[in-house]
N, C-alpha and C positions, 0 to 999 in steps of 0.2 A: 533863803534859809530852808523853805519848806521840798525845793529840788534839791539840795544836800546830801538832805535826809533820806530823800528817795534812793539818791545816786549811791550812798555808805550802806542802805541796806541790799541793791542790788550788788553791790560789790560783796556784800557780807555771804550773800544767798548762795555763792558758787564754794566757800566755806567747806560742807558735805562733798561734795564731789571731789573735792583735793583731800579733804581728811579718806574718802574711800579709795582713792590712787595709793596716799601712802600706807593704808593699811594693807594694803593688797601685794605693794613694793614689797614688805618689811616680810609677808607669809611669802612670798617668789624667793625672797634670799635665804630666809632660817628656816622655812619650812613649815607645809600645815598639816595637822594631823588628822586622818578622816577617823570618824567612827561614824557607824551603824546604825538606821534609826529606830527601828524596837526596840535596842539594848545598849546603853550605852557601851557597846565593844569596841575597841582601837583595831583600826584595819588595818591602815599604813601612813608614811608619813609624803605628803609630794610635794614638789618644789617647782622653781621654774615658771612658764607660761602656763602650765594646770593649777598650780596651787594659787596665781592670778587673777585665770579664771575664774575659779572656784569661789577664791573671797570676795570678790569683788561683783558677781551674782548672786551669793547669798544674804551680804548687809546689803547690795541695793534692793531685793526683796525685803529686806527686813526694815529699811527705810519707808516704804512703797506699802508698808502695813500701818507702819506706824503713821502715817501722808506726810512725813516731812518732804522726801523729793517729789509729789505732786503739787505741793503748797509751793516748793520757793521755784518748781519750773511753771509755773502757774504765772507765779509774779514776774519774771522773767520773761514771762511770753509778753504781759501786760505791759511791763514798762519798756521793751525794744517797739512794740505797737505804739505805745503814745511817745516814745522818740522819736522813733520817724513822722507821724503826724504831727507832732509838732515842730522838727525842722523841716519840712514839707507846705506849712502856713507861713512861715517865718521869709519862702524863698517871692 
């Protein structure tokens, strides 16, 4: 019961990193709009593999503030670590 648990929350933990693919998808198709950062001004709008990049390094910064993505690649490190030590005991 108690490896379950582990195993639904490591499955849960990769969650952020697919929610930040399809946001990033969604500004590559329709478009993101830059502005300025002293003033809120509209600069332009970009699309494609720029507006991709774009979203897709500024909520992973903004994840990386908040420590969500340091927390669940944390766990992630932990629990592929005691996977393999523990199929490694097992052999």
């Amino acid at each position: 019961m108690k490896s379950k648990v582990f195993k639904l929350i490591f499955k849960i933990s990769f969650l952020p990193y697919i929610i930040l693919i399809l946001i990033s998808l969604y500004y590559a198709i329709f478009g993101y709009d830059v502005y300025t950062w002293i003033l809120p001004t509209y600069v332009k709008t970009i699309y494609g593999i720029e507006a991709f990049i774009n979203t897709i390094t500024w909520n992973f910064l903004g994840l990386c503030i908040i420590p969500i993505i340091p927390i669940i690649a944390l766990y992630q490190i932990i629990y592929i670590l005691l996977f393999i030590i523990r199929k490694n005991k097992q052999k």
